[in-house]
C-alpha positions in Angstrom: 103.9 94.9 108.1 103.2 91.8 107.1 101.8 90.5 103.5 100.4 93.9 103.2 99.2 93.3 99.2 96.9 90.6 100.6 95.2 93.2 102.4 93.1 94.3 99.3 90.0 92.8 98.7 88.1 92.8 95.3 84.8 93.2 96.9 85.0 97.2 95.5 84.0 98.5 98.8 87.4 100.3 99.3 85.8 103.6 97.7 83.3 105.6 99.5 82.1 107.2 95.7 84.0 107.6 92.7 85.5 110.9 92.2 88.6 112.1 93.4 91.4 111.1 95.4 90.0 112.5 99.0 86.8 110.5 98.6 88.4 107.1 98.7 88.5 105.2 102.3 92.0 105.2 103.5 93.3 101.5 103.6 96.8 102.2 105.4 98.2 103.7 108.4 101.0 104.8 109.9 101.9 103.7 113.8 105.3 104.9 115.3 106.9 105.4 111.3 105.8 101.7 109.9 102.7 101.2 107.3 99.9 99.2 109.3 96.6 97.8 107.4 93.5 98.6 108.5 92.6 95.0 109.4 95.8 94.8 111.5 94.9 97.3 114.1 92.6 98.1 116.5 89.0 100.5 116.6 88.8 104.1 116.7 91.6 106.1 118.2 93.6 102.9 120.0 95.0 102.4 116.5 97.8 104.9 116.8 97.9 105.8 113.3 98.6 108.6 112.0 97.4 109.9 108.0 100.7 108.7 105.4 99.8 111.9 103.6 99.3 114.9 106.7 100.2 113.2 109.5 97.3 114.1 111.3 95.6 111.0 114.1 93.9 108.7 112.5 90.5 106.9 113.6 90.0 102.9 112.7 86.5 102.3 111.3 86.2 98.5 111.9 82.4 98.3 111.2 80.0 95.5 109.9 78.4 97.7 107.3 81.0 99.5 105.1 84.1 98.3 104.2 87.1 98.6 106.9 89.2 101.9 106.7 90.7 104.9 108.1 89.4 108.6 108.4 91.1 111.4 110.1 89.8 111.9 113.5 89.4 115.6 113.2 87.0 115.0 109.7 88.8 116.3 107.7 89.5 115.8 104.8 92.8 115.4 102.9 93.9 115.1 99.5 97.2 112.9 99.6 96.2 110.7 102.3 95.3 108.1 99.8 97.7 108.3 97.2 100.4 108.2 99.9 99.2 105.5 102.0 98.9 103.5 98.2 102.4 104.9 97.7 104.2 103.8 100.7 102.7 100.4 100.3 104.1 100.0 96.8 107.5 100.7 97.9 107.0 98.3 100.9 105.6 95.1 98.8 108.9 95.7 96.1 110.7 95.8 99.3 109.1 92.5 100.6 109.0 90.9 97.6 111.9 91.4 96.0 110.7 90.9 92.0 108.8 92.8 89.7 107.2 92.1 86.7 107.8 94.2 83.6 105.4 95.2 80.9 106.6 93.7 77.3 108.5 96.5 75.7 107.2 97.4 71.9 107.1 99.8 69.7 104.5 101.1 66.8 106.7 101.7 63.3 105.5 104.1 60.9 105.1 101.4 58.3 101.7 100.6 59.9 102.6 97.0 60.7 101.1 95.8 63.9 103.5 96.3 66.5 107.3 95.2 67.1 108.1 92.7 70.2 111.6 94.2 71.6 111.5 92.0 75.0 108.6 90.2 76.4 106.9 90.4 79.7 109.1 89.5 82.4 109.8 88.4 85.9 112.4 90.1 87.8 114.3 89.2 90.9 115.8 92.1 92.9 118.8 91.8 93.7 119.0 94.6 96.1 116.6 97.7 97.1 117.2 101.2 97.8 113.9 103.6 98.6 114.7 107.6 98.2 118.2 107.3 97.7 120.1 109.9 94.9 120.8 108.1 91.4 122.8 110.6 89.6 120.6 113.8 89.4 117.2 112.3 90.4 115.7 110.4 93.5 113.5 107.6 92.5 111.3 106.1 94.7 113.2 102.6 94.6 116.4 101.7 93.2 116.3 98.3 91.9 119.4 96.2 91.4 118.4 93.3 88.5 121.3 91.0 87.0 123.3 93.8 88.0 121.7 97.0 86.6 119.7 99.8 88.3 116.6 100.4 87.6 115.2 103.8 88.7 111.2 103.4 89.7 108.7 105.8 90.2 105.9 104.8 91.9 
């Protein structure tokens, strides 16, 4: 998959209605185990995607009115389709990418004073990328290997 955080638009129209997670138009696929944008494929049932969250076929709704996405073809409806399909793309852009950018880290003392700076914002290069894999007792979505440290990351 190819420049898959591209694929977003800021137009808004990737949500049907606000509310929760099943009511939101389903922006990725999945075709014979790799994540496939819903502009990258083709109408209705020749797609060959399958939901990221159930697994169930997948139908591409390439129309001129609403904004492009996928729906099971059965109708129904499913909770994790997307969070998953948002999940897997994540993992796939770190993956791509190779850097991150991390939040400033501070911290609020109890002498009321505005907050301490401990390490600005910052942009990371990976140095190497695991998904799923064990790291001591836990299994974080990516393993991330920056100037020689792991950093666990839950997505």
């Amino acid at each position: 998959m190819k420049n898959i955080h591209n694929g977003f638009k800021s137009d808004g129209l990737r949500q049907t209605r606000p509310g929760t997670t099943s009511d939101k138009q389903i922006p990725f696929g999945l075709r014979d185990g790799q994540l496939c944008h819903i502009d990258e494929v083709e109408r209705g049932l020749r797609c060959g995607c399958v939901c990221p969250g159930c697994e169930a076929p997948l139908v591409a709704r390439l129309g001129a009115k609403n904004a492009h996405h996928f729906a099971h073809a059965s109708g129904a409806a499913c909770e994790g389709a997307y969070e998953s399909a948002l999940h897997l793309a994540a993992k796939a852009v770190l993956q791509e990418e190779m850097h991150i950018v991390l939040p400033p880290v501070t911290a609020k003392l109890a002498n009321n004073r505005a907050p301490v700076e401990f390490a600005p914002e910052k942009d990371h290069t990976i140095e190497s990328i695991a998904l799923e894999r064990k790291l001591g007792s836990t299994i974080p979505d990516v393993t991330a290997v920056i100037s020689g440290q792991k950093l666990a990351i839950e997505i």
